[in-house]
N, C-alpha and C positions, 0 to 999 in steps of 0.2 A: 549646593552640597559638593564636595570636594571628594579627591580620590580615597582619602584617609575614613570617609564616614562609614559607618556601622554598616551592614547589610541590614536590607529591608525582607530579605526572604531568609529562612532556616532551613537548614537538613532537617532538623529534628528539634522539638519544644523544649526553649533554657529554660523555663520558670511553671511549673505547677502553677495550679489556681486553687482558691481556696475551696471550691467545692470536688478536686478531683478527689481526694482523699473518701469523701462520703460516696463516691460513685466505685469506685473502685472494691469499697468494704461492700456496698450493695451487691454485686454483681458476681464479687470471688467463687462463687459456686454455679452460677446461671448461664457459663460458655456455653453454646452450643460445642458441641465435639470437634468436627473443623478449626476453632480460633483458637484454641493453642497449638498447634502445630501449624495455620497462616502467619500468628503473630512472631514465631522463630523466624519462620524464613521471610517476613516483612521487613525484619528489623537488618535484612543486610545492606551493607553499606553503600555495596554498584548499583542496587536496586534504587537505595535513594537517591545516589549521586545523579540517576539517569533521570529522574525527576527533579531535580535539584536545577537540572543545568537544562534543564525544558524553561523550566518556569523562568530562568535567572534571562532566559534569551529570548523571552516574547517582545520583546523593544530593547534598542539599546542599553539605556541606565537603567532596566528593571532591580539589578542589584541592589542599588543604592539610591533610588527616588519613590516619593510617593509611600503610600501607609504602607505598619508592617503588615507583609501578606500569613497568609496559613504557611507552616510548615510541611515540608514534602512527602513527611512521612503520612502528616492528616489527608495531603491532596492524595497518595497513592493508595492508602486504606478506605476512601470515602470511593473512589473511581473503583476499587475491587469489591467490596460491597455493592457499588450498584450493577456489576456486571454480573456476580454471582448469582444475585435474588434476579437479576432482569427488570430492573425497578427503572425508570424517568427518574430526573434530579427533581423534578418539582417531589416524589415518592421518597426519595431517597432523604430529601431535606424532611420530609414529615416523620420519616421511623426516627431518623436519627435524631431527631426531636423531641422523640416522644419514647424512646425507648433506652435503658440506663447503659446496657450490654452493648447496642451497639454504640455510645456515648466511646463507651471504654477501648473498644476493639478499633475506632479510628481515631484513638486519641484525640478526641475531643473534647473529654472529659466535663467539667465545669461551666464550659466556656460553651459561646454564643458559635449554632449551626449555623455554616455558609451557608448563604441563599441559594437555587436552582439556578439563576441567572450566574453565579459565579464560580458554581461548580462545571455548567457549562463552559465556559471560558477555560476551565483549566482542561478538562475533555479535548477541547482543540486544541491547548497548547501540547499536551501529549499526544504527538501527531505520531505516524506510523510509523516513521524510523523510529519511534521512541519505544513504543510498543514491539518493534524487531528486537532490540537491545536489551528492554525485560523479559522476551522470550527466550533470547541466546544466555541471557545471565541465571535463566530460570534454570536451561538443559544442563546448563554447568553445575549449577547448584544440586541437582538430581543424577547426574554423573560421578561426582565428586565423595556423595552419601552413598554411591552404588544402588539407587535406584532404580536408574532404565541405563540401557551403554548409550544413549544417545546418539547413534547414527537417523532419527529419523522419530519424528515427531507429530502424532497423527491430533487434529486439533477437528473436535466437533462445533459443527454449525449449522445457522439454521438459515431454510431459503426464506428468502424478502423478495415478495414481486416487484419490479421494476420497468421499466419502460423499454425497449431497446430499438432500433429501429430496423425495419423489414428488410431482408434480407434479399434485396437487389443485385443486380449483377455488379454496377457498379459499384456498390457499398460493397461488397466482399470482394473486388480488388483490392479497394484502398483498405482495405483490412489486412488485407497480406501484406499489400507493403507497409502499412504502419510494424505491423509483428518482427516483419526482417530488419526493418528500421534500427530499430527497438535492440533486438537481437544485436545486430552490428555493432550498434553503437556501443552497449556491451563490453563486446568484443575488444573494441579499439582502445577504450579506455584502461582495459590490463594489459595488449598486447602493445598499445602505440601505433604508430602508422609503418611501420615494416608488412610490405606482402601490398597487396592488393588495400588502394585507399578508400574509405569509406565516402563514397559521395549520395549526400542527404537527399532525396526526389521526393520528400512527404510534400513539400510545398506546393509543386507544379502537379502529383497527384491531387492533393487536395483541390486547387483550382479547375481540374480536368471533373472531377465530382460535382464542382459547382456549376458547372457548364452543363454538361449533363442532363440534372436536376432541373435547370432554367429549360434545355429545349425540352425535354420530356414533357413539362409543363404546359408550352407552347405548343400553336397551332398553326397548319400551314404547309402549302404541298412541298416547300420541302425539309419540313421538320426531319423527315425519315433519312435523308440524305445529311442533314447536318450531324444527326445525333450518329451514322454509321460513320464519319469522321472524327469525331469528339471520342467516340469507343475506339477507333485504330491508335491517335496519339493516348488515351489510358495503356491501351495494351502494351503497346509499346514502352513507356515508362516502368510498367509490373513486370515487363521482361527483363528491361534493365536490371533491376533490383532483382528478380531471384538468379541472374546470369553472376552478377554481383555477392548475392549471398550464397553461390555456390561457392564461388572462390574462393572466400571468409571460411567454409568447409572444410576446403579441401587442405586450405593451408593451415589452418589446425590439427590436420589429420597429417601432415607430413611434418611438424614443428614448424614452419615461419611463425607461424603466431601464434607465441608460448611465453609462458611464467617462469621464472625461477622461484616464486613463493607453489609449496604444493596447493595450498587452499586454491588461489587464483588457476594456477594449471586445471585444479579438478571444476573448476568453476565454467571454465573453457571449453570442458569436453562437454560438461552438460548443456550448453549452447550449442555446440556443436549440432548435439542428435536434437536440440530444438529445431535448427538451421532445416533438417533434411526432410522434415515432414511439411514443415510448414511450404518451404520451395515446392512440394508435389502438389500439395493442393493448389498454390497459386498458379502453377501451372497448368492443374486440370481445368480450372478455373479461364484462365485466359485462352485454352483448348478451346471448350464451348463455349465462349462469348465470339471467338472467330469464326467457328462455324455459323454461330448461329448470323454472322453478320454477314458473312459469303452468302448463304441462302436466304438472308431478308428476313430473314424472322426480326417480330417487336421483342422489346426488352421484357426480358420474363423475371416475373417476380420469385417465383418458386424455382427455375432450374438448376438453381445453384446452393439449394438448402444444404444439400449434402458436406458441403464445400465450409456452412459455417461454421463446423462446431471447434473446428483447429483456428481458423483463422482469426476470431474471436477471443482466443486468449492472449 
């Protein structure tokens, strides 16, 4: 197929089917309350577009190779439907299956329900930037109708247990410096390399964790000597980095490292006051891992609980 051929994917359905017509006279009174005022604001156009261009770039020529796909506006009605109810796609394939209303409401109308296996696919392909860009397009659209002023968008959720791993000395270093990491990098990418340059230490951290990890595990008289050296070169590294992300601080707080776009400027300060909290802790942090290593104490699991709950974001 050549660059001239039709697309394989739509914004939005060219052709009715012959049963939409009976599904639609079905249903004209059976909305639930909700779906006329979703189906207004589904049908805008950066809403589908953001969909559109998810789906059109899961592979190179998705455009233009292979069967036609669902249209964007079915993939983004079928994915808001199953987050609203909280339903699995194997659930979601079966209502919508079996049900006329929600046929209509994700324009599916007539026509044959995606399977679970390919609504999943499209779930990944709406990956998180994507879902930023329908949140930002959404505050607009709610700004716009003078709904909320949109400075601030309070989003509920729900906790999912999950696994995390215990909260070590040396894991919450390399937690600090992943965050300033993180933060910096940020930073450089609107400011540029003017002021103080960013140099990356997650790697030789990371390795100094694996080291670690390996003699803690080990046995042997002098496991306690190896691992109080393995701890001086971590520390040392987690200093660099908050000595480092002070600077990144401070030179945002005097203009070196500044926007001429307002959004990115204001973007900057609020790294900033990320920058100052997290530097305390990794410092109180690297505080009592030197004491404790001056006076011989083993590597404590718990002493540094205190220390997680910043470092960890």
């Amino acid at each position: 197929m050549g660059d001239g051929d039709p697309p394989v994917i739509d914004a939005r359905r060219r052709q009715r089917r012959f049963g939409d017509g009976f599904v639609a006279e079905a249903v004209g009174d059976l909305q639930e309350a909700w779906m006329p005022h979703a189906d207004a604001l589904l049908d805008d156009d950066q809403l589908l577009a953001a969909v559109y261009d998810a789906l059109a770039t899961r592979h190179p020529q998705s455009r233009t190779r292979g069967r036609h796909g669902a249209p964007a506006e079915m993939v983004l009605r079928l994915l808001v439907l199953k987050h609203l109810r909280n339903w699995s796609y194997a659930t979601l394939e079966r209502e919508v299956r079996t049900n006329l209303v929600y046929r209509a409401f994700t324009r599916v109308g007539g026509g044959k329900v995606p399977d679970a296996k390919t609504m999943g696919r499209w779930g990944l392909a709406v990956a998180p930037e994507v879902v930023e860009r329908l949140h930002q397009r959404l505050v607009a659209i709610a700004r716009d109708a003078q709904v909320v002023q949109g400075r601030r968008m309070r989003v509920d959720t729900t906790v999912v247990e999950t696994n995390i791993h215990y909260p070590t000395d040396s894991s919450l270093l390399g937690d600090g410096v992943r965050v300033l990491t993180r933060t910096m990098k940020k930073v450089t990418t609107i400011a540029g390399t003017v002021g103080a340059t960013l140099r990356d230490r997650s790697r030789s951290v990371r390795h100094r964790l694996w080291e670690i990890g390996r003699i803690a595990r080990s046995k042997g008289a002098q496991r306690q000597e190896k691992l109080t050296r393995a701890y001086q070169h971590l520390l040392a590294a987690t200093s660099r980095v908050v000595g480092q992300a002070k600077r990144f601080s401070r030179e945002i707080g005097t203009g070196v490292k500044r926007s001429r776009d307002v959004l990115q400027q204001a973007a900057l300060e609020g790294w900033r006051q990320e920058l100052a909290p997290s530097c305390r802790v990794s410092n109180r942090c690297c505080v009592k891992r030197a004491r404790a290593s001056s006076a011989g104490i083993r590597t404590s699991r718990t002493s540094y609980s205190a220390c997680s709950s910043r470092a960890r974001k």
